[in-house]
C-alpha positions as CSV (number, residue, x, y, z in Angstrom):
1,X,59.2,-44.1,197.8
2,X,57.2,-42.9,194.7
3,X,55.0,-40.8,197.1
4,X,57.2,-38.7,197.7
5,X,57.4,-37.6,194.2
6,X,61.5,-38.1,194.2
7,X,62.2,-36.1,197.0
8,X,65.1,-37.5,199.0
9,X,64.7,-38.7,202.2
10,X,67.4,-36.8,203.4
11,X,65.6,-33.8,202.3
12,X,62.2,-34.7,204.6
13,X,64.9,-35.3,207.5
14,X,66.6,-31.7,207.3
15,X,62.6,-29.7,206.6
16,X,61.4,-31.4,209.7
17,X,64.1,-30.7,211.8
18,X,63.7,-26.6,210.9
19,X,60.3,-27.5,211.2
20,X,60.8,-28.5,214.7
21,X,63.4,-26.2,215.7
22,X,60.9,-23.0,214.6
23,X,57.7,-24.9,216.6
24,X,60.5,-25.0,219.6
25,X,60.7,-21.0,219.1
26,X,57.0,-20.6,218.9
27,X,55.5,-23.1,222.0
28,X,59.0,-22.9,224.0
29,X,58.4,-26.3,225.7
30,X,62.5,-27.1,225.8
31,X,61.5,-30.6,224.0
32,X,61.4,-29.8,220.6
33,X,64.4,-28.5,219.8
34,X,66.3,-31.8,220.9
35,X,63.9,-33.7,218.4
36,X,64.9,-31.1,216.0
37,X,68.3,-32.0,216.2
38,X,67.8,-35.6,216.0
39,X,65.5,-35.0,212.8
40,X,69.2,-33.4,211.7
41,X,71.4,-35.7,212.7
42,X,68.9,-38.1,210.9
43,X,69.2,-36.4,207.8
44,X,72.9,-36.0,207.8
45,X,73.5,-39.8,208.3
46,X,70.4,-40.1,206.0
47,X,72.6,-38.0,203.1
48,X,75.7,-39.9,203.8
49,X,74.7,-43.6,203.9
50,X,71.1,-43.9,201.8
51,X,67.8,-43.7,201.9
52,X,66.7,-47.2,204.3
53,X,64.0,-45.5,205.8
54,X,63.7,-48.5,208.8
55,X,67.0,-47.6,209.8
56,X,66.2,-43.9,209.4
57,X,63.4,-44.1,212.1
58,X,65.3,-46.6,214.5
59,X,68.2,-43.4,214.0
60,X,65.4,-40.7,215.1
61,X,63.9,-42.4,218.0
62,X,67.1,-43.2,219.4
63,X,69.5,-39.9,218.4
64,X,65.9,-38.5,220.0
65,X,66.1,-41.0,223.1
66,X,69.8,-39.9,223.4
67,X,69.2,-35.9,223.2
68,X,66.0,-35.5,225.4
69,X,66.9,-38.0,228.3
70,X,70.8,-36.4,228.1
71,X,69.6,-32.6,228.0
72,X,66.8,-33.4,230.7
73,X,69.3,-34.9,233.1
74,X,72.2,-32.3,232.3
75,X,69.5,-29.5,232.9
76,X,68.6,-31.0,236.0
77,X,72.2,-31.3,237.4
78,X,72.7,-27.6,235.9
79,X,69.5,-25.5,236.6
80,X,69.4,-22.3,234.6
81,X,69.6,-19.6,237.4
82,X,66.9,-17.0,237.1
83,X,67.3,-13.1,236.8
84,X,64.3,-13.2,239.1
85,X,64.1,-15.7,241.1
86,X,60.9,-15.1,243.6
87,X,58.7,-14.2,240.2
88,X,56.3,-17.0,241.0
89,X,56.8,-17.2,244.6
90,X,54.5,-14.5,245.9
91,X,54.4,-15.1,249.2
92,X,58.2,-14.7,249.3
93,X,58.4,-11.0,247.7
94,X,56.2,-9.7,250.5
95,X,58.6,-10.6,253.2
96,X,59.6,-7.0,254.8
97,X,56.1,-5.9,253.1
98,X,53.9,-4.2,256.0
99,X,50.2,-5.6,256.3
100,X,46.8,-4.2,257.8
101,X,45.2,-6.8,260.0
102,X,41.6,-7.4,259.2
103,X,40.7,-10.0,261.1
104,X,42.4,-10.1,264.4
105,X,45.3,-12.2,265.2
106,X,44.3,-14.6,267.7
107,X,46.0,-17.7,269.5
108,X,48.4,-17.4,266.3
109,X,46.1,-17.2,263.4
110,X,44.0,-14.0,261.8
111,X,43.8,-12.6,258.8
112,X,46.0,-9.5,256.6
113,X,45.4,-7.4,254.1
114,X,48.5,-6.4,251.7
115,X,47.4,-4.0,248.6
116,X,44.5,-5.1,247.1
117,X,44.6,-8.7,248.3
118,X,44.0,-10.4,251.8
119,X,45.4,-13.5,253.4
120,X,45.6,-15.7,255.9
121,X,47.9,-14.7,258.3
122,X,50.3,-16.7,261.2
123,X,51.7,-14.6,264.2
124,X,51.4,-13.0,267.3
125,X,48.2,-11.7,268.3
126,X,47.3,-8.6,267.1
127,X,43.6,-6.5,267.1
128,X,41.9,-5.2,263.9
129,X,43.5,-2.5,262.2
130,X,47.2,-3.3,264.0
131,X,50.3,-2.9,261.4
132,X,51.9,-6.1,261.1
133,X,55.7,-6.6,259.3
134,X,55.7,-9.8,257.1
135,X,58.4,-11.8,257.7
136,X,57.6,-14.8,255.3
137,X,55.3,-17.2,254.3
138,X,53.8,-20.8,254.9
139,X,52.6,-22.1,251.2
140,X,49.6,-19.5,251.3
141,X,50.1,-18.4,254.9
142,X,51.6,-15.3,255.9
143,X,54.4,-15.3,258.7
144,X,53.5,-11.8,260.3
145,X,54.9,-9.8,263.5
146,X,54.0,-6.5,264.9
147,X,55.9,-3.3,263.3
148,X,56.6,-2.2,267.1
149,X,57.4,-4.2,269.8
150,X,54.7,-5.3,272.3
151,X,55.5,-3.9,275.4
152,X,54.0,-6.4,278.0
153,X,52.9,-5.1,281.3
């Protein structure tokens, strides 16, 4: 290993795994810091019983093999629960939101306007310009119903 100019391979092991472990904080991807902890453990075991650098690799790929497929199903098993958990679910925070119809509600389907932002809307039929309560959501689809009752007659 004369390219390496004497460094020990331990050494390499231990920089890449801080190497790792500060592209984990900067890219946040959840991956790298388990390969930064193999690249560890790799050095440590490196340190303690020499420098075969064949055996060093098989030790990464697998302590990495180990880490990843062992955090990924541990995750999955044990989700991480959110602060805010309708943050990307739109649809879902407008529920109790009230909506402007703009194009009218007819056999079920019409269109809404909420803020700055209109949508296709499911409900009860309702004219132009009728206040509609939203009471969920299909994927992109409102779920809407009238803000007073319809009194039929």
């Amino acid at each position: 290993m004369d390219w390496l100019g004497g460094i020990e391979p331990h050494w390499i092991w231990l920089t890449l795994g801080v190497v790792l472990a500060g592209a984990e904080m900067v890219v946040s991807g959840i991956y790298l810091i388990w390969l930064a902890m193999a690249a560890i453990a790799t050095g440590i075991l490196a340190w303690v019983f020499g420098p075969d650098l064949p055996l060093q690799v098989i030790e990464f790929v697998s302590i990495s093999l180990i880490l990843v497929f062992s955090a990924r199903r541990w995750l999955s098993e044990t989700p991480i629960d959110s602060t805010d958990p309708l943050m990307n679910k739109r649809g879902a925070r407008l529920a109790g939101q009230i909506a402007t119809v703009t194009q009218a509600i007819e056999a079920g389907s019409g269109r809404v306007r909420h803020g700055d932002s209109e949508w296709l809307a499911h409900g009860p039929d309702a004219p132009v310009g009728a206040r509609v309560r939203i009471t969920g959501h299909d994927g992109a689809i409102l779920l809407v119903e009238p803000t007073t009752p319809v009194i039929e007659g």
